[in-house]
N, C-alpha and C positions, 0 to 999 in steps of 0.2 A: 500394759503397753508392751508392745515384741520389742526384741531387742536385737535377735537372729533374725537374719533373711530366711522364710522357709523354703524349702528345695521342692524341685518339682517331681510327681512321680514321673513314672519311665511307661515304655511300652503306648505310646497315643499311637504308635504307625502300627501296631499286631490285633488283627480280629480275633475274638475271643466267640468259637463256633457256642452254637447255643446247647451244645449235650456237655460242655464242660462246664456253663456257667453252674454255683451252687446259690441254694436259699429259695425264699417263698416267691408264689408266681403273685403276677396280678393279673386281670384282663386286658384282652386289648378287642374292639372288636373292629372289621375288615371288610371293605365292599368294594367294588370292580366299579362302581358306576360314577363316573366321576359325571354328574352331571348335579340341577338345582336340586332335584327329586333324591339322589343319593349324599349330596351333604345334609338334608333335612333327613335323613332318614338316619345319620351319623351320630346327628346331635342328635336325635330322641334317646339315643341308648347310653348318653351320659348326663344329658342337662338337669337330672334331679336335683342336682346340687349347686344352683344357680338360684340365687335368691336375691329380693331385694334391686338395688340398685346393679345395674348388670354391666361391666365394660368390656367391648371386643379387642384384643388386640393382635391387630394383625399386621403386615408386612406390604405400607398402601404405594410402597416403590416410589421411583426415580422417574422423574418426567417418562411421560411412554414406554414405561418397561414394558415388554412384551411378555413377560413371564408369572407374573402376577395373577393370585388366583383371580376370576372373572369377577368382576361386579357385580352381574346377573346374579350370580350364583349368591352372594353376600347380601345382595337386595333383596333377596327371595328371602332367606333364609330368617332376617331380621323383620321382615314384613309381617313375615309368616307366624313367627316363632318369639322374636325377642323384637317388640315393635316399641318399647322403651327402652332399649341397647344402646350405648354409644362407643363410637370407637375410639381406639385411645391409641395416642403416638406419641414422639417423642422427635427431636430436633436433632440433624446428624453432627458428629463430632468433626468430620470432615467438610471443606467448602463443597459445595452445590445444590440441586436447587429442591436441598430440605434444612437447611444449613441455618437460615435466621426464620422465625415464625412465620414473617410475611411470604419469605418466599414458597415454606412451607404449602402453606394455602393454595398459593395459586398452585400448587402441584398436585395437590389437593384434589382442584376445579381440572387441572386438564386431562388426569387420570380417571376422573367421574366420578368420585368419593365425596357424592353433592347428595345424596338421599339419605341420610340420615345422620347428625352430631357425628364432628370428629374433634373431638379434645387433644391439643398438645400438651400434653401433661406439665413439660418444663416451662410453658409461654409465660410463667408466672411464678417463678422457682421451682426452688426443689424443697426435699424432704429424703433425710436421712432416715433407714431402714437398719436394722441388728442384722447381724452374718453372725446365726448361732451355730457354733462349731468349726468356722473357719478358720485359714492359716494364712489370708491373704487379706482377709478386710476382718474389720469389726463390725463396722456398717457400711452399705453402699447405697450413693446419693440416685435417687429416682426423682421421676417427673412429678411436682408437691402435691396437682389433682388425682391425682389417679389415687391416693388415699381417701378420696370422695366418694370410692364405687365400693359397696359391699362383694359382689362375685366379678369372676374372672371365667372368661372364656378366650382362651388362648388360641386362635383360630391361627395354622402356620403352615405357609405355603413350604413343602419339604424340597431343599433342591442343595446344591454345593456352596461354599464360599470359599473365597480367594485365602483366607488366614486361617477357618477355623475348621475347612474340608465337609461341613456339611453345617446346613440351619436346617434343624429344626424345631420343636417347642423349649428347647434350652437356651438355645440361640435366639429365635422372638424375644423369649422376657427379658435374657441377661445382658445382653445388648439394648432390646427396645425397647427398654422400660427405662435403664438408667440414663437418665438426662443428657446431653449434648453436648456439657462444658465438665460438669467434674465428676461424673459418675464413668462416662465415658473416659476418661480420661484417667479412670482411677486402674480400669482395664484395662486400653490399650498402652498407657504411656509409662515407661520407665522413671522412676523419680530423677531428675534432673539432666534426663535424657533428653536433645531438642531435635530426637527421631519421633514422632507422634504415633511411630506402629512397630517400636523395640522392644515390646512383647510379644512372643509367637510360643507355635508349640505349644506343649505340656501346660506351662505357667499360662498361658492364655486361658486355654482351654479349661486349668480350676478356675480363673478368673470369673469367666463368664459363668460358671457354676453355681459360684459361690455370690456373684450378682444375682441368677437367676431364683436361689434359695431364699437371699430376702423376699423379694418378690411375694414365691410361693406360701412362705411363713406367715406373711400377711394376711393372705387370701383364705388359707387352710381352713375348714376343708371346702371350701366354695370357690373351686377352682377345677378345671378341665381341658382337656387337652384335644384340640383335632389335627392330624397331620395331612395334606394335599399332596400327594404325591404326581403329581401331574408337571409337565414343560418346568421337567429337574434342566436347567442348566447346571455346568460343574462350578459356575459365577455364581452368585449374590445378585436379590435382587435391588441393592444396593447400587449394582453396576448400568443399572438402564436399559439403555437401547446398547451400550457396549459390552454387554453379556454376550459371553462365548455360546455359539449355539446348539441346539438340544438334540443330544444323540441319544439320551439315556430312553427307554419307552414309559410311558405313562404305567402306573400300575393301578392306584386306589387310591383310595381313602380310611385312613385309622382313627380312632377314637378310643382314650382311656383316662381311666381318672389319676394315674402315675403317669409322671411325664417321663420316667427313665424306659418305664416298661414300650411306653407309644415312640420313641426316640430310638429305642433298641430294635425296636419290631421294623420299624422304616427301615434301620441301616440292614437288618437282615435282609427284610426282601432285597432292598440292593445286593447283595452279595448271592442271592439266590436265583438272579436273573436267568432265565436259559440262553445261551449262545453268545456269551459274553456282554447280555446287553448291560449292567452295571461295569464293566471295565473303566468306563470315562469316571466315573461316580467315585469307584475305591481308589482309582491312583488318587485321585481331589484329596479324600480323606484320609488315606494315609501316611500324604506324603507333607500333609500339615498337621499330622499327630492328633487329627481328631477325634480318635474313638476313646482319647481321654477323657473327653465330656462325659464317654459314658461309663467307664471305671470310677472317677471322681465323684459321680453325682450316687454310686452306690457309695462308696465311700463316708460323704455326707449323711446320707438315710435318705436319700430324697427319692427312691423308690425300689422297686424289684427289675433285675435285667432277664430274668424269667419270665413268663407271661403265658398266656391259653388266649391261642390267637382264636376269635369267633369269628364265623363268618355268615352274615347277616342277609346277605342274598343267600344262602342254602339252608333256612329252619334254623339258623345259630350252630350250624356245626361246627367242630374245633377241628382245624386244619393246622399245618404245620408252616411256616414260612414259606418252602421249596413248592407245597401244592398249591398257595396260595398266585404262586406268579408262575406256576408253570405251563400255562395258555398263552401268558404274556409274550409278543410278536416281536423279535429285536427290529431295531432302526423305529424313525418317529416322522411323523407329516404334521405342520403347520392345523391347529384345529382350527375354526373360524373365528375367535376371538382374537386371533393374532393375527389370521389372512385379513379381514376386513378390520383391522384397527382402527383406522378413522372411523370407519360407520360404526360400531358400536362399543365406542369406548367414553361414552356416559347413558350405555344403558344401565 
């Protein structure tokens, strides 16, 4: 049992350029085509490792987020590919309208996340998970189904957040897998604090880490990672329809079986943007210390911040972050999943 408070590291607001990281790479591979045909073509180059009972989890948003990977694209994909998949949520720590089960649902139903099983993992308890290695938990409390599903497919839409400067596959699990009431709570809230979000910074950001490592631990090795880099707001899509809106440009799509290495390779291309297009993106991130996720979670062992970016539309050639985005066109236009929201938002 601790007895000391542990202290937080330092440095979450300093990018760490990729010719200084040291240690071993892992893959990561990389497509331009953000459409249904290019997410199935993501998953192919990792899903070996999915077996058995399969859960999606991914980020099913706030009544009408406009930011939200497409449903099309999610429907296709599980149609196509994982046609026994279910997806798997969790209930928010904060009131609205994911806040209690029921309401969950019907947010559920207006977002169009009606084609196939969505599990609220917490709707029925929870279930404690070991934090092997940690300095902030011993275990942390997840949603008690989701120990029902043999693999993981961490399906995560990549964009900013308000506290942690960026979500993405660290962010999905370590937030949206631990339950509503005490897993959330065991990260956001200060012990006897009656601020509900008096943990920020550094300490967050191992927080969520060391949440998303139970997680991982669980799953190992039948676990994978895809990042969405598409309609980045520097918001959370947590925040809905009041998501600050999307200046950053669309880039791709990542997939790896280390979630540090797929987590690092996003923040790169951000920071590799040409013509300033990631400016909105790094002030987000730096200025809530969150490239401690990605220090931390090497720290942990929970993967390589090196990586051999592939690139899957050119014969798998290995490009560098900088070539990978440098086509990429600054400024962004509304694609048609957001311009016509009513018409197809329960395709």
């Amino acid at each position: 049992m601790r007895v000391n408070k542990p202290t937080p590291g330092k440095d979450g607001g300093k990018y760490v350029p990729f010719e200084r990281r040291t240690g071993d790479s892992s893959t990561v591979f990389f497509t331009r085509d953000l459409s249904e045909a290019g997410l199935q073509k993501i998953y192919d180059k990792v899903s070996s490792v999915l077996s058995g009972k399969v859960a999606v989890k991914l980020h099913t948003g706030e009544a009408e987020g406009p930011n939200i990977i497409p449903r099309p694209w999610v429907k296709e994909l599980l149609a196509v590919r994982l046609p026994d998949a279910t997806i798997i949520e969790t209930n928010t720590y904060y009131e609205g309208s994911r806040y209690t089960t029921e309401a969950h649902r019907k947010t559920l139903e207006i977002n169009g996340w009606t084609f196939c099983p969505v599990d609220i993992t917490d709707s029925e308890g929870v279930a404690a998970l070991p934090v092997r290695g940690g300095k902030w938990f011993e275990e942390m409390h997840v949603g008690k189904s989701m120990l029902n599903y043999d693999s993981l497919l961490v399906l995560t839409h990549f964009k900013g957040h308000t506290m942690g400067g960026f979500g993405g596959s660290n962010k999905n699990i370590g937030i949206g897998c631990a339950d509503g009431r005490i897993g959330k709570a065991q990260i956001h809230t200060a012990k006897g604090s009656d601020n509900m979000w008096s943990i920020a910074e550094e300490e967050l950001m191992e927080r969520i880490s060391e949440s998303t490592k139970a997680t991982v631990d669980f799953f190992a090795p039948r676990i994978c990672y895809i990042n969405v880099m598409r309609n980045m707001s520097v918001s959370c899509d947590c925040e809905g329809t009041g998501a600050e809106p999307v200046v950053t440009p669309d880039v791709g799509i990542l997939a790896s079986l280390d979630i540090l290495s797929v987590d690092n390779a996003s923040v790169d291309l951000i920071y590799n943007l040409p013509d300033g297009g990631g400016k909105a993106m790094i002030e987000r991130v730096e200025t809530r210390h969150g490239l401690r996720q990605l220090s931390y979670m090497k720290e942990l062992g929970m993967g390589n911040d090196r990586y051999i970016l592939i690139d899957v539309d050119n014969g798998d050639a290995v490009i560098t972050a900088a070539e990978a985005v440098r086509d990429v066109k600054p400024g962004w236009e509304p694609d048609r999943y957001n311009t016509f929201w009513g018409r197809n938002k329960h395709m």
